[in-house]
Backbone as XML, in Angstrom:
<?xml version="1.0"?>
<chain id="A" units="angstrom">
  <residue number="1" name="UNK">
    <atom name="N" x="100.769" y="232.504" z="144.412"/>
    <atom name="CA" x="102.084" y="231.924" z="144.435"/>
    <atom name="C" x="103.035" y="232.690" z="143.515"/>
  </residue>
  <residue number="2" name="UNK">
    <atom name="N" x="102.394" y="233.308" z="142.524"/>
    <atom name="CA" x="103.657" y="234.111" z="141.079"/>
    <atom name="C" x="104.152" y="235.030" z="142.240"/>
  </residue>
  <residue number="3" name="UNK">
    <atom name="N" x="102.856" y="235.598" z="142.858"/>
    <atom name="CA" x="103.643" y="236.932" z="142.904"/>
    <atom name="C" x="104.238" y="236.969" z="144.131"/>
  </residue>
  <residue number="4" name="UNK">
    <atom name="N" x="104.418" y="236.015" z="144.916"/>
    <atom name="CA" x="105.571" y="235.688" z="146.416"/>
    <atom name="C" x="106.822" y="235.367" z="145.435"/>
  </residue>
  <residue number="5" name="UNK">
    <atom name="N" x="106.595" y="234.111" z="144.653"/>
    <atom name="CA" x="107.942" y="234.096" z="143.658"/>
    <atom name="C" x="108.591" y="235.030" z="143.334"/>
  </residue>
  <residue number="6" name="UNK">
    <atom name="N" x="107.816" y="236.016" z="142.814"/>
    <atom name="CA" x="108.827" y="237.308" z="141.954"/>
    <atom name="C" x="109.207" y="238.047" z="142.994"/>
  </residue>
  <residue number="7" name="UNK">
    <atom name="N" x="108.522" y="238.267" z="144.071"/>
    <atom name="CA" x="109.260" y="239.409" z="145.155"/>
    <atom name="C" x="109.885" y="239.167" z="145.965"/>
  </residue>
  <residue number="8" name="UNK">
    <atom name="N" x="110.582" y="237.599" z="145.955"/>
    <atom name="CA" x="111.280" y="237.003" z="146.661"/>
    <atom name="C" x="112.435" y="237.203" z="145.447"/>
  </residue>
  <residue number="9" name="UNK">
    <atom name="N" x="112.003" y="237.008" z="144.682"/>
    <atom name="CA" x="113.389" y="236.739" z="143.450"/>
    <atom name="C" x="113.592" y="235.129" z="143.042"/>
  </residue>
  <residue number="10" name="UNK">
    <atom name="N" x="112.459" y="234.205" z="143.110"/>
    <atom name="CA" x="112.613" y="233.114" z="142.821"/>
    <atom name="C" x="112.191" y="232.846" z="141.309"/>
  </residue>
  <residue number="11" name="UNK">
    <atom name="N" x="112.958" y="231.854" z="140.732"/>
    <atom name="CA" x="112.076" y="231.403" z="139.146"/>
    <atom name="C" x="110.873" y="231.190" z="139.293"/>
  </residue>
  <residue number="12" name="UNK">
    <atom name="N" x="110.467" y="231.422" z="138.163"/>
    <atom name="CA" x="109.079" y="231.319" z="138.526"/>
    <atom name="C" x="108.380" y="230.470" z="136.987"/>
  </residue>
  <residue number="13" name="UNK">
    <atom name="N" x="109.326" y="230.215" z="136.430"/>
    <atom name="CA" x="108.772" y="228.750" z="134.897"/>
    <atom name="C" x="109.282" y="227.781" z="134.816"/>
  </residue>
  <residue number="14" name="UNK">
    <atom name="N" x="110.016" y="227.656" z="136.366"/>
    <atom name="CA" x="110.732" y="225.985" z="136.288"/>
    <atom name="C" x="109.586" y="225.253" z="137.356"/>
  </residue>
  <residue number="15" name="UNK">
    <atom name="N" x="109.318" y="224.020" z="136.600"/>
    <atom name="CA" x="108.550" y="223.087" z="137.208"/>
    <atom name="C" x="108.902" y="222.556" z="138.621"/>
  </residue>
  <residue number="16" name="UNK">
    <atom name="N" x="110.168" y="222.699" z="138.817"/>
    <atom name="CA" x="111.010" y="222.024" z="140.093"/>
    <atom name="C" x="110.429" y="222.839" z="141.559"/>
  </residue>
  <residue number="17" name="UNK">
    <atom name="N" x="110.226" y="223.790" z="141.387"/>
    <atom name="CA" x="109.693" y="225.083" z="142.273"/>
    <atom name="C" x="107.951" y="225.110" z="142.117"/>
  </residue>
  <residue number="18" name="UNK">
    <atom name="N" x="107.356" y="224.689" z="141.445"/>
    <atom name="CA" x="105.726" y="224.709" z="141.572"/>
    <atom name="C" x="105.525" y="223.759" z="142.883"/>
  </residue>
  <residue number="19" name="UNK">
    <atom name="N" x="104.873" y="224.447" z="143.910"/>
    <atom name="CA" x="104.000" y="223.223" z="144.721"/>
    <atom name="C" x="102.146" y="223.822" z="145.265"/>
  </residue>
  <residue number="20" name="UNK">
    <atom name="N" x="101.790" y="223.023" z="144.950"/>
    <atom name="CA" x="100.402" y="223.342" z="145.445"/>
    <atom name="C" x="100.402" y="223.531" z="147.047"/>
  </residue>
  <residue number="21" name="UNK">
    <atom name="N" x="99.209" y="224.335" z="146.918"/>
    <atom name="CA" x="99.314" y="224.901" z="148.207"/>
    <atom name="C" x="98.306" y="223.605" z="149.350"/>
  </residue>
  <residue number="22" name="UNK">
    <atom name="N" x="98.456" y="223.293" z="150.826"/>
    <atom name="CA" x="97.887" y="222.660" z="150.972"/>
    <atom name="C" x="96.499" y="222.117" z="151.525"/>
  </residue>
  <residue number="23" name="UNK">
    <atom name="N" x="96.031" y="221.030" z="151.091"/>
    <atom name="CA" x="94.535" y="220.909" z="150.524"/>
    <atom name="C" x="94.102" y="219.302" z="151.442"/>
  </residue>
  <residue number="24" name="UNK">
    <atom name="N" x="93.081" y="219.674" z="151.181"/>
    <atom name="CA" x="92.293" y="217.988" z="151.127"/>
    <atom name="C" x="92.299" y="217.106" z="150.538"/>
  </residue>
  <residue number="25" name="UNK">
    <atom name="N" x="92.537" y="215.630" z="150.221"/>
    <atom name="CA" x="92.393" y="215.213" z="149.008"/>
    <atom name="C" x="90.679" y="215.064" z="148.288"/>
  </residue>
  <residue number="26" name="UNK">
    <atom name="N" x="89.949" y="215.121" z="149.825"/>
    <atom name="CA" x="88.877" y="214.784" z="148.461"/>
    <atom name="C" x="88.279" y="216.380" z="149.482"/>
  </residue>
  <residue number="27" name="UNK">
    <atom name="N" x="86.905" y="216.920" z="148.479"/>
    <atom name="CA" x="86.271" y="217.480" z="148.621"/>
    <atom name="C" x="84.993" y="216.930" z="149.813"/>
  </residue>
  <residue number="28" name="UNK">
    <atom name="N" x="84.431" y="216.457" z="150.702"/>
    <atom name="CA" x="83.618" y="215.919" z="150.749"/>
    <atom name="C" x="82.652" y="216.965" z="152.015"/>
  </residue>
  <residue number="29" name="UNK">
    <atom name="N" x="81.574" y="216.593" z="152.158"/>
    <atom name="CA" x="80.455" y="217.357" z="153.074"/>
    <atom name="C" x="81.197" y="217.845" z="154.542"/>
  </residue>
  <residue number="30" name="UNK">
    <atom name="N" x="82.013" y="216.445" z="154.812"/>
    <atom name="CA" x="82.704" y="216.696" z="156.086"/>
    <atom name="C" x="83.251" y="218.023" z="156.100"/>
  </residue>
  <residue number="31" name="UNK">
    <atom name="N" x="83.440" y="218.225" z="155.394"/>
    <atom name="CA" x="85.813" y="218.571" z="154.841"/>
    <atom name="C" x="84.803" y="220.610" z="155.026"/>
  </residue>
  <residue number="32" name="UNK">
    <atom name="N" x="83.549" y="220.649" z="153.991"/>
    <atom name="CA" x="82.641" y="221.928" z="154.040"/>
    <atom name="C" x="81.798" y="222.053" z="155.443"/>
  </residue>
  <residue number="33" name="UNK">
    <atom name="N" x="81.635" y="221.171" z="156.115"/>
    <atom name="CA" x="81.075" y="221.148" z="157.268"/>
    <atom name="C" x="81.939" y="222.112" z="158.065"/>
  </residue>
  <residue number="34" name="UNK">
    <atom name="N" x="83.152" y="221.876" z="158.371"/>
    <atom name="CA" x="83.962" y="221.492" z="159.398"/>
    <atom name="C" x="84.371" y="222.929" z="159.337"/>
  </residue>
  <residue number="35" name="UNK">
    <atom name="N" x="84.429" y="223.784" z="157.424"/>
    <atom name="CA" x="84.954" y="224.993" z="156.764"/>
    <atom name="C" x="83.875" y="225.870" z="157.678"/>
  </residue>
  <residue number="36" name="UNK">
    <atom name="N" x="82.596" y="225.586" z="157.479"/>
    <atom name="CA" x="81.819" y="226.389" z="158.118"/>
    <atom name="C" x="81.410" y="226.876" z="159.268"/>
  </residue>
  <residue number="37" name="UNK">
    <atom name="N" x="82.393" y="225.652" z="159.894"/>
    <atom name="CA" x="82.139" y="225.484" z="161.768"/>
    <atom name="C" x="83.596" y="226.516" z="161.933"/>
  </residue>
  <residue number="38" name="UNK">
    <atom name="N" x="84.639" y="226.307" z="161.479"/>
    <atom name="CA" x="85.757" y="226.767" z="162.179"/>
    <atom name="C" x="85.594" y="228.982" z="161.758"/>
  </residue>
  <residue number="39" name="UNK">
    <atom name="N" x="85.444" y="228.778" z="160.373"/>
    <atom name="CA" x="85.152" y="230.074" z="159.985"/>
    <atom name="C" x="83.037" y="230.479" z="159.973"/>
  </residue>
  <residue number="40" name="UNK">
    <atom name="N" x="82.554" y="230.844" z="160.769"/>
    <atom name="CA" x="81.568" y="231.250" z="160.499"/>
    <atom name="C" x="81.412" y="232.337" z="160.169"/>
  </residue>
  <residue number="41" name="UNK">
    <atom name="N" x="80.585" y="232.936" z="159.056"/>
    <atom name="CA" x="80.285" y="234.004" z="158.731"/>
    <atom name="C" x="81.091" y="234.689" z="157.402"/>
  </residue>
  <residue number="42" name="UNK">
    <atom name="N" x="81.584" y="233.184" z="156.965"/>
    <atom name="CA" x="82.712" y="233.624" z="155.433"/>
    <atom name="C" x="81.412" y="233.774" z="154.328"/>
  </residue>
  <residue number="43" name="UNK">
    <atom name="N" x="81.976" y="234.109" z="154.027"/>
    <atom name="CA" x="81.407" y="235.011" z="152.616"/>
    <atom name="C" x="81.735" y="233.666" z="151.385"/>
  </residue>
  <residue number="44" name="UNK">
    <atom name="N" x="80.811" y="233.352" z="151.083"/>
    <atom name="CA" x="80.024" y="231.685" z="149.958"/>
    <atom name="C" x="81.679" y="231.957" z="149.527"/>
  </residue>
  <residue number="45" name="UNK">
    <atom name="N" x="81.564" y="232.923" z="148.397"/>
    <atom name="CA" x="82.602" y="233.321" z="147.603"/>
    <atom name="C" x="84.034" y="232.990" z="147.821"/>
  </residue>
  <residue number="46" name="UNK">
    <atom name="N" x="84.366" y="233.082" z="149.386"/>
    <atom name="CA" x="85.589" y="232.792" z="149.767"/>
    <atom name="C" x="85.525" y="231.294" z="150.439"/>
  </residue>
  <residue number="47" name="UNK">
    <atom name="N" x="84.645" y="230.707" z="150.083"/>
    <atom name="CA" x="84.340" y="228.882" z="150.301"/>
    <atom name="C" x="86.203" y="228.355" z="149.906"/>
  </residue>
  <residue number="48" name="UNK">
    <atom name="N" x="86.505" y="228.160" z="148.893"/>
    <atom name="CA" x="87.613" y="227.816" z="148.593"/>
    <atom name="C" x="89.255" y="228.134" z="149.599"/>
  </residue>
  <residue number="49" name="UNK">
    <atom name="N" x="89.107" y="229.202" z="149.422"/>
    <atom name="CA" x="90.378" y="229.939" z="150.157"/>
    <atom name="C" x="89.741" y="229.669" z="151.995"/>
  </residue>
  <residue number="50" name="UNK">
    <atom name="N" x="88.906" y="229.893" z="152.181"/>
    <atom name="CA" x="88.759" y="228.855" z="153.800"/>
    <atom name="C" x="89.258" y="227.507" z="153.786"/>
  </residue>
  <residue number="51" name="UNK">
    <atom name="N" x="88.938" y="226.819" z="152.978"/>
    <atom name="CA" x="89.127" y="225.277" z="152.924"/>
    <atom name="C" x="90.408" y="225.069" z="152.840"/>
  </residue>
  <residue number="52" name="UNK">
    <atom name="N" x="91.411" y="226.050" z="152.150"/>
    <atom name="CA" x="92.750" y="225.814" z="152.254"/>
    <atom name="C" x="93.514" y="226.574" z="153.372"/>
  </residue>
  <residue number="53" name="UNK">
    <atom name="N" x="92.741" y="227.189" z="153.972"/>
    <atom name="CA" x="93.360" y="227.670" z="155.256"/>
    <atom name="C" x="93.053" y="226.727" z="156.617"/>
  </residue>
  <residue number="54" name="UNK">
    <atom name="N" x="92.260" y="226.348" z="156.751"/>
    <atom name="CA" x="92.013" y="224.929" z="157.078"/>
    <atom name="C" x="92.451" y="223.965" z="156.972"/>
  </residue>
  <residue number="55" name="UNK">
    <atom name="N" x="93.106" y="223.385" z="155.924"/>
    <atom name="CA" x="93.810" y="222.097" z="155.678"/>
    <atom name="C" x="95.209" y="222.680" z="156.509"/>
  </residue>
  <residue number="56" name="UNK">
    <atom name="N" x="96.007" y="224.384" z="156.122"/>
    <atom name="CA" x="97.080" y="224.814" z="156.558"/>
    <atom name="C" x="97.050" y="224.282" z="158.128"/>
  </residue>
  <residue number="57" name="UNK">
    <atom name="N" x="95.718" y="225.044" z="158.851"/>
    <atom name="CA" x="95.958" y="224.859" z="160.146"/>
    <atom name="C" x="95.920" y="223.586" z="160.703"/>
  </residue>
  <residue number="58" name="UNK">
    <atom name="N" x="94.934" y="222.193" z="159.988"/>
    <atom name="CA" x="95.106" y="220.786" z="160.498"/>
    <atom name="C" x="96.761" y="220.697" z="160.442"/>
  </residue>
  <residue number="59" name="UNK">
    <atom name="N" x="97.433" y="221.194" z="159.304"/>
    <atom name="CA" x="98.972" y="220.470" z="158.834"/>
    <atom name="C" x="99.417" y="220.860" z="160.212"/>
  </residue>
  <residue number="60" name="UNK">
    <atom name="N" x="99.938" y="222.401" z="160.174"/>
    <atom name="CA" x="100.310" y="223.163" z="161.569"/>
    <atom name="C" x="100.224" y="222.888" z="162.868"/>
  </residue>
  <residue number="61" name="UNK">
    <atom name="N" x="99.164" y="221.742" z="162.937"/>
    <atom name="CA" x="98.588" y="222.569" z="163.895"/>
    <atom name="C" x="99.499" y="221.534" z="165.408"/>
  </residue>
  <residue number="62" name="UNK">
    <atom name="N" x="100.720" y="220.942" z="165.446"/>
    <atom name="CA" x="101.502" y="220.653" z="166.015"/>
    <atom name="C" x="102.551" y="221.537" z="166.105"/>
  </residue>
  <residue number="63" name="UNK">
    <atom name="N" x="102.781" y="221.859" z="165.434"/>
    <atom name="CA" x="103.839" y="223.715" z="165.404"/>
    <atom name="C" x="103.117" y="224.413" z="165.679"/>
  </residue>
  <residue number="64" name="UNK">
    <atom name="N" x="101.939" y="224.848" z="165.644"/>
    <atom name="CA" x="101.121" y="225.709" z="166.434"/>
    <atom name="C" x="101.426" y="225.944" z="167.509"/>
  </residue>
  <residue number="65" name="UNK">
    <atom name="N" x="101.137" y="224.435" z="167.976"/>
    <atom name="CA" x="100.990" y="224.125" z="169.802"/>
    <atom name="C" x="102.298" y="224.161" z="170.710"/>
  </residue>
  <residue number="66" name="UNK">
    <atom name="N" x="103.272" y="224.054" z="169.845"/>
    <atom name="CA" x="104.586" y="223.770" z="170.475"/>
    <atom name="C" x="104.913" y="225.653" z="170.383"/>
  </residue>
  <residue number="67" name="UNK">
    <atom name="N" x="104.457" y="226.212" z="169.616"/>
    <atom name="CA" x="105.651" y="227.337" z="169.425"/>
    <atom name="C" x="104.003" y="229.230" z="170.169"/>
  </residue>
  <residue number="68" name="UNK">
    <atom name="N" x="103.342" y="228.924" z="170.024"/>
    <atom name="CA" x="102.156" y="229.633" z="170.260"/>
    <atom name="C" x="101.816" y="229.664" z="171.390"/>
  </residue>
  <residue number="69" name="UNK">
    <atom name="N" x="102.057" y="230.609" z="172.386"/>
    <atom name="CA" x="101.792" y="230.564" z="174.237"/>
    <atom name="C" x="100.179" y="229.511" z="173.738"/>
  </residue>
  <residue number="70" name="UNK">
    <atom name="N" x="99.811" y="229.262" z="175.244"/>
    <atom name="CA" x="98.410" y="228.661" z="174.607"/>
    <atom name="C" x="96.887" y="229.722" z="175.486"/>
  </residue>
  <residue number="71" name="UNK">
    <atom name="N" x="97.287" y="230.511" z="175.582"/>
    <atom name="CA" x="96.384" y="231.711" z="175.820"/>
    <atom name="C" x="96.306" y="232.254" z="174.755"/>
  </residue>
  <residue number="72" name="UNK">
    <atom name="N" x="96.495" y="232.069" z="173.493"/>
    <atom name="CA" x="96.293" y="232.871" z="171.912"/>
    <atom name="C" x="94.894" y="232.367" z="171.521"/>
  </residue>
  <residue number="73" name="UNK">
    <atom name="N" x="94.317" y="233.491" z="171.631"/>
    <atom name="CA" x="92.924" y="233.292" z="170.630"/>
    <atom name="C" x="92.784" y="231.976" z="169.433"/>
  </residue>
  <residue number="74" name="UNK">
    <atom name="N" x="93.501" y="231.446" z="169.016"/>
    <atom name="CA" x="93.523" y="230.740" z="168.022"/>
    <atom name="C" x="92.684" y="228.985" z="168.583"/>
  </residue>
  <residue number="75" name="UNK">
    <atom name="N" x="93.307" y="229.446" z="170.178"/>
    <atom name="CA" x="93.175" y="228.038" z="170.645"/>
    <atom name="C" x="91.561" y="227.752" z="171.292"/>
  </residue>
  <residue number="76" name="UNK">
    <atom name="N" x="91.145" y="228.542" z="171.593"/>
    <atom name="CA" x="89.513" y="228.859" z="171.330"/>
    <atom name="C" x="88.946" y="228.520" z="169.971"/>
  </residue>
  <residue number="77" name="UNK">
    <atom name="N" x="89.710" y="227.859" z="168.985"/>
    <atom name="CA" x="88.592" y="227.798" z="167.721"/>
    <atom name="C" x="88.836" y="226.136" z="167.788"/>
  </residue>
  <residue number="78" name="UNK">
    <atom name="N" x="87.913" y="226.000" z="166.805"/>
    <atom name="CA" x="87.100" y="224.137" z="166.812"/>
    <atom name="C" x="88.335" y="223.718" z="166.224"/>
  </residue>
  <residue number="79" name="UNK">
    <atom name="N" x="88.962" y="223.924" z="165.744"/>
    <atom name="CA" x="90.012" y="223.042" z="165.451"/>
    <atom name="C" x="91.404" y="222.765" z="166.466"/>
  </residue>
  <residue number="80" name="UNK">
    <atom name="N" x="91.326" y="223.326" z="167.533"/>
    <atom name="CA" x="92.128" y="223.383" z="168.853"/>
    <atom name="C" x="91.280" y="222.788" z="170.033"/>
  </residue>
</chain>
């Protein structure tokens, strides 16, 4: 997040502008299940950064559908 801030030219030590990026609220077996079904073959290490790309695409995933021909590879994965 700093470094989209700075190369955009946004502040980057005012509290008003921090937002977390988006997530799950809880952690649970499902939530890693579901990480492992949509991405197979991620690397343990990148466990985290799947899980939030995942939550991105549940948020999306109505702007997805509206704006994304639906012949896009994307729509072949378990979460489509």
């Amino acid at each position: 997040m700093y470094v989209g801030r700075t190369v955009v030219g946004l502040p980057t030590g005012i509290y008003k502008f921090m937002v977390f990026p988006l997530h799950f609220p809880d952690r649970t077996e499902a939530v890693r299940t579901r990480v492992a079904i949509t991405f197979p073959g991620m690397p343990a290490e990148l466990a985290n950064v799947a899980e939030l790309c995942l939550a991105s695409l549940v948020f999306h995933v109505g702007f997805i559908r509206s704006t994304v021909p639906p012949t896009y590879p994307i729509f072949q994965t378990p979460v489509f």
